[in-house]
C-alpha positions in Angstrom: -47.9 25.6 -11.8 -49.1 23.5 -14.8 -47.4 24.7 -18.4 -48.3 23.9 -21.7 -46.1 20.5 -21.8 -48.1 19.3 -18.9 -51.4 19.5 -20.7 -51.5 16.1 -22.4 -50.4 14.3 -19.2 -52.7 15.5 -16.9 -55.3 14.6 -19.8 -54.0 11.1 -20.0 -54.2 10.9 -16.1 -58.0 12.2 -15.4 -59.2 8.8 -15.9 -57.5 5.9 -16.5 -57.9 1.9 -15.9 -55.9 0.1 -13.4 -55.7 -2.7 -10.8 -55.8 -2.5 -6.9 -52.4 -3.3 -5.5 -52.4 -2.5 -2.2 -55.3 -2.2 0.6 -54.9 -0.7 3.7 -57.6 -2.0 5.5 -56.9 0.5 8.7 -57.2 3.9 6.6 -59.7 2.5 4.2 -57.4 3.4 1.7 -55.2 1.3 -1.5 -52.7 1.8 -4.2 -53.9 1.8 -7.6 -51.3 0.3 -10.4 -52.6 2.2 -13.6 -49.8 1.3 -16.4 -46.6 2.3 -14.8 -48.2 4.4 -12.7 -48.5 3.1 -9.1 -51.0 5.5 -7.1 -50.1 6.6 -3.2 -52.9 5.6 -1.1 -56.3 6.9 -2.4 -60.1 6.2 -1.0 -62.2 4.0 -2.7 -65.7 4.4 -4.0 -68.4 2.7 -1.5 -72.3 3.0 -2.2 -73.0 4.9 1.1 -70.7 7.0 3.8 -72.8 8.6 5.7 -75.4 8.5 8.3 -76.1 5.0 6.6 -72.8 3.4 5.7 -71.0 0.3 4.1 -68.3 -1.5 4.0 -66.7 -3.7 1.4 -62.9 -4.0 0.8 -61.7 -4.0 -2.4 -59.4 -7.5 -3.6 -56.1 -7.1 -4.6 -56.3 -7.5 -8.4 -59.9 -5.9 -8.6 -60.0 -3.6 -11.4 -61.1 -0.1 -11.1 -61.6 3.5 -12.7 -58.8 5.9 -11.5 -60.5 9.4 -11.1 -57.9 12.3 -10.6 -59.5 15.6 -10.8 -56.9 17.8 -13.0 -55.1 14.8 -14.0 -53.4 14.8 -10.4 -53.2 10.7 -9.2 -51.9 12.3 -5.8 -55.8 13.4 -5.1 -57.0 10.1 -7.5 -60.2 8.2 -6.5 -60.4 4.4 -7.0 -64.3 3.4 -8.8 -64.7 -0.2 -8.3 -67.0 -2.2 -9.7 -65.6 -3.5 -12.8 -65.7 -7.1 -14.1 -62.1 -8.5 -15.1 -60.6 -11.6 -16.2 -59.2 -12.4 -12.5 -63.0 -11.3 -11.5 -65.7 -12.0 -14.0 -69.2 -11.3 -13.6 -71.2 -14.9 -11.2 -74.3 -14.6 -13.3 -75.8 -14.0 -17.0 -79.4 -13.3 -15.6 -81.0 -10.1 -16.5 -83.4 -10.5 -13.2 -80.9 -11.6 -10.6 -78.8 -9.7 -7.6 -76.0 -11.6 -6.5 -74.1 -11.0 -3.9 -70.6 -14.0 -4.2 -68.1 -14.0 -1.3 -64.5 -15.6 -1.4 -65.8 -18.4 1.0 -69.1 -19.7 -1.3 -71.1 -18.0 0.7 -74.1 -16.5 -2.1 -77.2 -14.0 -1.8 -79.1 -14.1 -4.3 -82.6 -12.7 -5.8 -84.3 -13.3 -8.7 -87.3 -11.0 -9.1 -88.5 -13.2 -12.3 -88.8 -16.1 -10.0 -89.4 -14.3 -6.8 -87.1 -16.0 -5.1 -84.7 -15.2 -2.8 -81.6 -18.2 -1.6 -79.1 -17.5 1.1 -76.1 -19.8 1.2 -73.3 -20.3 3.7 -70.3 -22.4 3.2 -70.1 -25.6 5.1 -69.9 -25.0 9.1 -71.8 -21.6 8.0 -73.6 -20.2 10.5 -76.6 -17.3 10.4 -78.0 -15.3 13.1 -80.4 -13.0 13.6 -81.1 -10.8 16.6 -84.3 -9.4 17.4 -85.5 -7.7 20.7 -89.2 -7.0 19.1 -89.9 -10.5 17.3 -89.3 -12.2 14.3 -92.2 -13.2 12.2 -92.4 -15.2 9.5 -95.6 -14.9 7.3 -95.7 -18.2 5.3 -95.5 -21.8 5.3 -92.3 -22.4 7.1 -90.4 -25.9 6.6 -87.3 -26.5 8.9 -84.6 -29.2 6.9 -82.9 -30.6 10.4 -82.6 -30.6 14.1 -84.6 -27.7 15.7 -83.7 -26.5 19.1 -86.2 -23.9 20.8 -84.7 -22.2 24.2 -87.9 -20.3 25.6 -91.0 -21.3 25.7 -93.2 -22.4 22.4 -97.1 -21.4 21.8 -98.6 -22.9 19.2 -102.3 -21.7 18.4 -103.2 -24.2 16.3 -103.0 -27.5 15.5 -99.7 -29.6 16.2 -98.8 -32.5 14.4 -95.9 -34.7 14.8 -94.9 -37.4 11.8 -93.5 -40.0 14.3 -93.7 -38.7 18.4 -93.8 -36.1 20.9 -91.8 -35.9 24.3 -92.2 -34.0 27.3 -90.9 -34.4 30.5 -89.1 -37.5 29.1 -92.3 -39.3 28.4 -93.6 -40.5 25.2 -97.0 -39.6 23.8 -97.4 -42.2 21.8 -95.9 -44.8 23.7 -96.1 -43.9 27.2 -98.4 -46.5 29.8 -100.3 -45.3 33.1 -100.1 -47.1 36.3 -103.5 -47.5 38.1 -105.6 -48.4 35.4 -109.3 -48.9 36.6 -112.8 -49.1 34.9 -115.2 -46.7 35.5 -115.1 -43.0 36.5 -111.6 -43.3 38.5 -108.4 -41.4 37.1 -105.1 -43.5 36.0 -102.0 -43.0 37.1 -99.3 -40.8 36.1 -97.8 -41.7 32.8 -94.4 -44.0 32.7 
């Protein structure tokens, strides 16, 4: 049972600013330091644990709100989402969502510009799986090699800057055997 001496403790400890020291990545649980207070292992806030959920770890050294409800850090809460000197805020923008990862990779949208930039870290790699389709309503420009497994429909016009292969055979430089005048057909192309 509280007394009267415990009053301005448990008032100092409701809420108070500290670091993450320790994650447990298993338990989805870390240690908050808070002053000389060092927490046992309490949850973190995440955006959504429900029927949809996330995930995001917390970094060691990330700074956070430490809630304890009746001033009690053994039932604390760890709020993230605090910009630090070890952790400063990427951007300035007032229009921007930025997503930064320890690696370089960056998601980022700007709803001034309307424009939305996915990058991975060299040797990145992005996939995306879709049983139904993927569409893609725009101009589409493709910045190296292309490799299609399945088969390709185009339903309109096809252009190629240089050539176009099939079967091993070039359509701008192929030659046909047979050649005659008149209303015969050529040979297969070489």
């Amino acid at each position: 049972m509280s007394t009267a001496r415990d009053l301005p403790r448990q008032s100092n400890n409701q809420i108070r600013l500290g670091t993450v020291a320790v994650v447990d990545l298993a338990r989805g649980l870390c240690r908050v330091q808070a002053g000389e207070i060092q927490t046992d292992f309490v949850p973190w806030f995440v955006p959504r644990a429900g029927a949809v959920i996330e995930w995001s770890a917390p970094s060691v050294g990330e700074q956070v709100l430490l809630l304890s409800p009746g001033g009690d850090v053994s039932g604390a809460l760890a709020l993230r989402g605090l910009y630090s000197n070890q952790f400063p805020a990427p951007s300035s923008s007032e229009s921007e969502h930025l997503v930064r990862f320890p690696d370089g990779a960056l998601i980022r949208y700007d709803h001034a510009s309307h424009e939305l930039v996915a990058t991975l870290p060299g040797g990145g790699k992005a996939e995306v799986t879709a049983d139904g389709g993927v569409t893609v309503n725009g101009p589409l420009t493709v910045n190296g090699d292309t490799t299609i497994n399945g088969e390709a429909n185009v339903s309109q016009t096809l252009t190629a800057a240089t050539d176009v292969i099939g079967g091993g055979k070039s359509l701008k430089g192929h030659k046909h055997t047979g050649v005659q005048t008149g209303g015969g057909v050529s040979g297969p192309p070489q």
